[in-house]
C-alpha positions as CSV (number, residue, x, y, z in Angstrom):
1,X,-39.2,-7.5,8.5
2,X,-38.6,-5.8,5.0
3,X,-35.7,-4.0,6.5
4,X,-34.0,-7.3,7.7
5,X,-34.7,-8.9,4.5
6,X,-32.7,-6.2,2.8
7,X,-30.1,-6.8,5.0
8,X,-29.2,-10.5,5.3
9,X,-31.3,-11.9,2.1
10,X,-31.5,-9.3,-0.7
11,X,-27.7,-9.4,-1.3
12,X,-26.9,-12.8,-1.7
13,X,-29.8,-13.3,-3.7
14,X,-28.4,-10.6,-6.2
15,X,-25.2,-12.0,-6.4
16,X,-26.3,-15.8,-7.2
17,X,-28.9,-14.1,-9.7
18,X,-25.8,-12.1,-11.4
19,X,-23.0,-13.9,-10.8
20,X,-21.3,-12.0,-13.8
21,X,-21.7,-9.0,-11.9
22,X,-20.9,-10.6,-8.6
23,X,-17.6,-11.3,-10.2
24,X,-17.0,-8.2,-11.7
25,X,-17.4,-6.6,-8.1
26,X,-15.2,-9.2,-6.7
27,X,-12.1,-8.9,-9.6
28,X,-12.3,-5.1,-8.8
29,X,-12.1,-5.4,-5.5
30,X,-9.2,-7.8,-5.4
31,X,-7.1,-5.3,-7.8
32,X,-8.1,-2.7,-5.3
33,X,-6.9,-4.9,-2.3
34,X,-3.6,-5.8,-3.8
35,X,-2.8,-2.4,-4.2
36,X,-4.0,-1.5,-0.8
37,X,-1.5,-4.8,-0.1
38,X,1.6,-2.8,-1.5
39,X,1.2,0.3,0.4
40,X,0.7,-1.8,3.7
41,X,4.2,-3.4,2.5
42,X,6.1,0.0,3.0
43,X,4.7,0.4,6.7
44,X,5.4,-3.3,7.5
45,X,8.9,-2.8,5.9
46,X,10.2,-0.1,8.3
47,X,7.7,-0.7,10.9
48,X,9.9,-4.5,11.2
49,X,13.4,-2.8,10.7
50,X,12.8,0.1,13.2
51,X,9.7,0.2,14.8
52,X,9.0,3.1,13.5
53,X,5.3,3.7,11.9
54,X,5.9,5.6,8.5
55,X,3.4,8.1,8.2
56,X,4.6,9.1,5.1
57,X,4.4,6.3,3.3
58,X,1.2,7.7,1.4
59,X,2.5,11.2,0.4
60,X,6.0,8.9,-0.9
61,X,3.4,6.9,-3.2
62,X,2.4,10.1,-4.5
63,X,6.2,12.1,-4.5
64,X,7.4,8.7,-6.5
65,X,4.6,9.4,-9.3
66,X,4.8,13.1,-9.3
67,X,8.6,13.0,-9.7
68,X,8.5,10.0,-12.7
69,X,5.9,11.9,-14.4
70,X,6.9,15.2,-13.6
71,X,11.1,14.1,-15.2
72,X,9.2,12.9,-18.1
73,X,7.0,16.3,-18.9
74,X,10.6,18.3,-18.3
75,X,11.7,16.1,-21.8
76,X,13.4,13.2,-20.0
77,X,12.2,9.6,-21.8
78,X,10.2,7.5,-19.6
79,X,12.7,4.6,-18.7
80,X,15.5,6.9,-17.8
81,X,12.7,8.8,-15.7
82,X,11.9,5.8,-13.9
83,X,16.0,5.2,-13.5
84,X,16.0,8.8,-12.3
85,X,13.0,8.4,-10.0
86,X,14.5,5.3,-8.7
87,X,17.5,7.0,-7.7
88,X,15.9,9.8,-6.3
89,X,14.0,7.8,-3.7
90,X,17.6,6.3,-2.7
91,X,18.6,9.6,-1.9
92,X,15.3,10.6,0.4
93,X,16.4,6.9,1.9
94,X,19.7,8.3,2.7
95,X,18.4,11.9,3.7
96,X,15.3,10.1,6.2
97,X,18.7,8.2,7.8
98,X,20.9,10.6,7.9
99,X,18.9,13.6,8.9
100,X,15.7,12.2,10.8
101,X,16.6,8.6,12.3
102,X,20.3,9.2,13.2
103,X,19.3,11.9,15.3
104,X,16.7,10.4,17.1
105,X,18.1,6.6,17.4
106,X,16.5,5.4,21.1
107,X,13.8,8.2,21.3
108,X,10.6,7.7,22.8
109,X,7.9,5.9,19.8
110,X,5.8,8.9,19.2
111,X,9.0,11.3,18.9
112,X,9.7,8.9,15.6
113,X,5.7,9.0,14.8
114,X,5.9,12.7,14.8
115,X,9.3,13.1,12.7
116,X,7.1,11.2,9.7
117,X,4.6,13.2,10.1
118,X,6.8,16.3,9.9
119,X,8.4,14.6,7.1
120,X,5.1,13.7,5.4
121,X,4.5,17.9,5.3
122,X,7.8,18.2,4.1
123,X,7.5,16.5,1.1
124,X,3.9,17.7,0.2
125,X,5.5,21.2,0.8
126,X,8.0,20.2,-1.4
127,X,6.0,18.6,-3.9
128,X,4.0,21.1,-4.9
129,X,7.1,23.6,-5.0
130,X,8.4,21.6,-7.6
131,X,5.5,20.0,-9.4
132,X,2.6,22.3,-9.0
133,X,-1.0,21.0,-7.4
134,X,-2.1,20.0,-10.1
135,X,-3.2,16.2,-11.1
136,X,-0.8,14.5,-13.8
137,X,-1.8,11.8,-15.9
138,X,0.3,8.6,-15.8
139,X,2.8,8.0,-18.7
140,X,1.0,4.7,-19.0
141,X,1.8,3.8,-22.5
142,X,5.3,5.6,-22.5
143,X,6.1,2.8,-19.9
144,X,5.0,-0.1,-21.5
145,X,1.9,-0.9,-19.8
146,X,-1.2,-2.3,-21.6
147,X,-4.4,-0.4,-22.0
148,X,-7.7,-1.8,-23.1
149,X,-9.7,-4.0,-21.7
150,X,-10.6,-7.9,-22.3
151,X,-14.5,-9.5,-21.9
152,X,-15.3,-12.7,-20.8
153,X,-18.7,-14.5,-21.7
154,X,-19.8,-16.2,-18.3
155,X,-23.3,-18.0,-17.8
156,X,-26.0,-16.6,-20.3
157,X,-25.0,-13.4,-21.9
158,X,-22.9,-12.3,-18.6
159,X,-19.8,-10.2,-19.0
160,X,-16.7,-10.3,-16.8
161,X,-14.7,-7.3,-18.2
162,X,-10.9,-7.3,-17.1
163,X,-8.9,-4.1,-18.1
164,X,-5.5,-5.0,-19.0
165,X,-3.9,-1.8,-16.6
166,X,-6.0,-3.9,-13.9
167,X,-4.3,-7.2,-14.9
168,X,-0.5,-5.4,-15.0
169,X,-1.3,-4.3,-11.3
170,X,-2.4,-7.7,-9.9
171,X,1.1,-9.1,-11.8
172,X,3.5,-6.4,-10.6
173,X,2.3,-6.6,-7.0
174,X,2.5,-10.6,-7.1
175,X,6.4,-10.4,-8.4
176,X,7.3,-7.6,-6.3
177,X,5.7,-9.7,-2.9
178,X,7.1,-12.9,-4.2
179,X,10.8,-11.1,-4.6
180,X,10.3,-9.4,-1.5
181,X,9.6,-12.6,0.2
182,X,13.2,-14.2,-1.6
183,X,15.4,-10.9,-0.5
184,X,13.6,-11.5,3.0
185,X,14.2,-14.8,3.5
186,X,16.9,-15.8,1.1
187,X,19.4,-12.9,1.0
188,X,22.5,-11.6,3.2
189,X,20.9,-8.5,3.4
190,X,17.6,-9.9,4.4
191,X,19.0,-11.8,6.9
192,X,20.6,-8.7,8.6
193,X,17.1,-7.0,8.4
194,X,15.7,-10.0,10.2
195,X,17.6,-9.8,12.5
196,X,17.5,-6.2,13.4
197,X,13.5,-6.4,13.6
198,X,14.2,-9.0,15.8
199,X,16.5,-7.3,18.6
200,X,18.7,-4.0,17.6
201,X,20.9,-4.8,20.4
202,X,22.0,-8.3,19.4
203,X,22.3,-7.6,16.1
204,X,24.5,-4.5,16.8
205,X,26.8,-6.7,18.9
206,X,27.0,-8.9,15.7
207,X,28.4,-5.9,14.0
208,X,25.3,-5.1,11.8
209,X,24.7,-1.2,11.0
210,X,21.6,-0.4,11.9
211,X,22.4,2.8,10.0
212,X,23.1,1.0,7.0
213,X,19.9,-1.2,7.9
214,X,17.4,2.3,8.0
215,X,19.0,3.3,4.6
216,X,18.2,0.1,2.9
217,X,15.0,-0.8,3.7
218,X,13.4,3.0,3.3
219,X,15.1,2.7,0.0
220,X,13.0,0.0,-0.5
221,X,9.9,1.5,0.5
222,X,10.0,3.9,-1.4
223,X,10.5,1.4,-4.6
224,X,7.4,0.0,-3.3
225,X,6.1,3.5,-3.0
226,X,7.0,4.4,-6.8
227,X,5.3,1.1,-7.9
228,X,2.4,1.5,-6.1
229,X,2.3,5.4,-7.7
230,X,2.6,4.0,-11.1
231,X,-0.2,1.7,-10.5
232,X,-2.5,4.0,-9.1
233,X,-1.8,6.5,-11.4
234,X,-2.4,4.5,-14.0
235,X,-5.6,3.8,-13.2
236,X,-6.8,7.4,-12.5
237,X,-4.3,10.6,-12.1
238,X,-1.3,11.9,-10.1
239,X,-2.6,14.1,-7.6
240,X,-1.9,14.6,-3.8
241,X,-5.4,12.7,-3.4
242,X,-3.6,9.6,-3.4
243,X,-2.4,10.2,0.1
244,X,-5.8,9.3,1.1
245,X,-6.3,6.4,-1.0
246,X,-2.7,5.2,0.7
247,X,-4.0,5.8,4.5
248,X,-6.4,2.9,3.3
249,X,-3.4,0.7,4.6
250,X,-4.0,1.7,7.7
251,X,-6.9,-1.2,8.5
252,X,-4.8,-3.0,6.3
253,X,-1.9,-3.1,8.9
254,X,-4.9,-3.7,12.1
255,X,-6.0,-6.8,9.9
256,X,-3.0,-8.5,8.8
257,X,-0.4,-7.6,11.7
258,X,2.6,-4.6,11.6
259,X,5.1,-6.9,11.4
260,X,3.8,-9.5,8.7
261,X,4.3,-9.4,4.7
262,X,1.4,-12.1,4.4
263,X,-0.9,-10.4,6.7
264,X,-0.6,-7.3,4.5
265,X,-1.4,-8.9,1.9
266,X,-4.3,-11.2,3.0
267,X,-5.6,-7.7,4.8
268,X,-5.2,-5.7,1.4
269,X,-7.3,-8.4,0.1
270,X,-10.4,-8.4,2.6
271,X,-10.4,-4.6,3.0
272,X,-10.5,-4.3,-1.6
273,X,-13.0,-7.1,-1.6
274,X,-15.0,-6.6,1.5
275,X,-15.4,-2.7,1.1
276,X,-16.6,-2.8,-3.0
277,X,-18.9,-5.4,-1.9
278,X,-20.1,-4.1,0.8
279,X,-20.7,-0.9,-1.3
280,X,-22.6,-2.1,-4.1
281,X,-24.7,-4.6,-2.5
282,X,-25.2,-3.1,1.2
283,X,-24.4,0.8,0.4
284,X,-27.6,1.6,-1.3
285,X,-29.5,0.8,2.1
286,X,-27.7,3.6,3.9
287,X,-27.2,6.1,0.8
288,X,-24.0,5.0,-0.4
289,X,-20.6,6.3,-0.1
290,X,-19.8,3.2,2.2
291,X,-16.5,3.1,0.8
292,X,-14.7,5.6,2.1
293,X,-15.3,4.5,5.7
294,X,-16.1,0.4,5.4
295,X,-12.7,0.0,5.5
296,X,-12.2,1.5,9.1
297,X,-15.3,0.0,10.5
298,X,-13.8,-3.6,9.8
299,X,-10.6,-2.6,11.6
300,X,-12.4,-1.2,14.4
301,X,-14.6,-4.3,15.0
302,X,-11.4,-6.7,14.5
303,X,-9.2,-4.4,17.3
304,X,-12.2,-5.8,19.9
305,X,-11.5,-9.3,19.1
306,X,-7.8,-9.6,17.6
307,X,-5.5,-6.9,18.6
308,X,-2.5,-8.1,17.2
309,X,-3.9,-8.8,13.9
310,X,-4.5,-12.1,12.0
311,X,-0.5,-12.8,11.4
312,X,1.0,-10.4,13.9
313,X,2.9,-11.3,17.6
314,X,1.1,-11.4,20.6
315,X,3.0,-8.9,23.1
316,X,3.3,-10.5,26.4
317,X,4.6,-8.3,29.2
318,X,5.5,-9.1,32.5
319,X,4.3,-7.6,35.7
């Protein structure tokens, strides 16, 4: 009976008797999910375009920061690093098109899996070649981007402590969604993307270049890619760790959908929220380190009910 009341009582009854903490667990959580949110954006962006699933969207969070940070320790200032860093990621856009989906336009779905994963290698190869294994720290202030933190008095004597890197993130993420939702939806080019996840065939016979397409939308992965890097960086180190903390985006993508920009976001959400809770108020029962794994569990249990996801397509096939 005391086990079950640890279960299904205990925690709610510590977060109405500290709701400061409460809500410090939730704001951390919710910082944690919108980043989560970004990386999902890079899959659902090329996933939609080409159907291919980027494995190497994590290891281009982490080349992104590695190659801002690295530009910047070589004497380069930080904004023409970024400008630098930006530009580089156009040209591993045009090299992924040129050298790894060109050749392999109409091949079987796991041929394309398995070219990302070899490029995935490639670039953590490459990575350490040129920038060593070792972490980096962030050029957080060279950037711009606040530091500190700010405390809010809620209830009796309860703290809600916001750190102003956190605060940066949540913006940044917000304006990047909200402008990739207007180049989406409102945009020539985002029309022609549209229409390519939609059917490569009919928008071929409109004259769109599918080559042209690839190019442009893994460019823009990989400016979600360097954002995301900055952000996470920011709020610990530069390492090749990252690439685990980006494969986080992977119950992301069961949760909201492959082909949806609002499901990866509501997804990044519930796994941030629902995995810090779920550590500090249920992880203690099993020894902690919930984390690391809550994440997975959730997409497992909503693949037996939900395939598709909350905002993905059904696939109907006939027989």
């Amino acid at each position: 009976m005391d086990f079950l009341y640890s279960i299904l009582i205990d925690p709610f009854v510590q977060m109405v008797e500290l709701p400061d903490f409460f809500l410090q667990v939730l704001w951390e959580g919710f910082v944690a999910g919108v980043l989560y949110a970004l990386i999902a954006l890079g899959f659902v962006l090329i996933f939609k375009a080409s159907g291919v699933f980027n494995f190497a969207q994590g290891i281009m969070v982490v080349f992104a920061g590695l190659t801002l940070v690295g530009l910047h320790e070589k004497g380069v200032p930080a904004y023409l690093a970024l400008i630098l860093t930006i530009g580089v990621m156009g040209i591993l856009a045009l090299a992924v098109e040129r050298f790894v989906m060109r050749p392999l336009v109409n091949q079987p779905d796991i041929i394309l899996l398995m070219s990302t994963i070899g490029l995935t290698y490639f670039l953590i190869g490459f990575g350490e070649f040129i920038f060593g294994g070792e972490p980096k720290q962030m050029i957080t202030t060279e950037l711009g981007l606040p530091t500190g933190s700010t405390a809010f008095e809620i209830g009796d004597g309860g703290l809600l402590i916001l750190q102003h890197i956190d605060i940066a993130a949540a913006v940044i993420a917000i304006i990047m969604v909200a402008a990739l939702g207007v180049f989406f939806n409102k945009t020539r080019i985002g029309r022609a993307l549209r229409a390519v996840a939609d059917d490569h065939q009919a928008a071929l016979s409109v004259g769109i270049s599918l080559n042209q397409i690839w190019a442009i939308v893994w460019f823009a992965a990989g400016i979600v890619a360097l954002t995301t890097g900055i952000m996470w960086g920011a709020r610990s180190d530069v390492s090749f760790a990252l690439e685990i903390i980006a494969l986080k985006a992977l119950p992301v993508l069961i949760l909201g959908g492959f082909t949806s920009i609002p499901g990866a976001i509501v997804g990044g959400l519930i796994i941030g929220m629902g995995e810090k809770i779920g550590e500090i108020y249920w992880g203690p029962l099993v020894g902690g380190g919930i984390e690391s794994w809550l994440a997975y569990m959730i997409a497992l249990i909503f693949l037996l009910f939900r395939p598709q996801g909350l905002f993905g397509e059904r696939i109907i096939e006939r027989v």
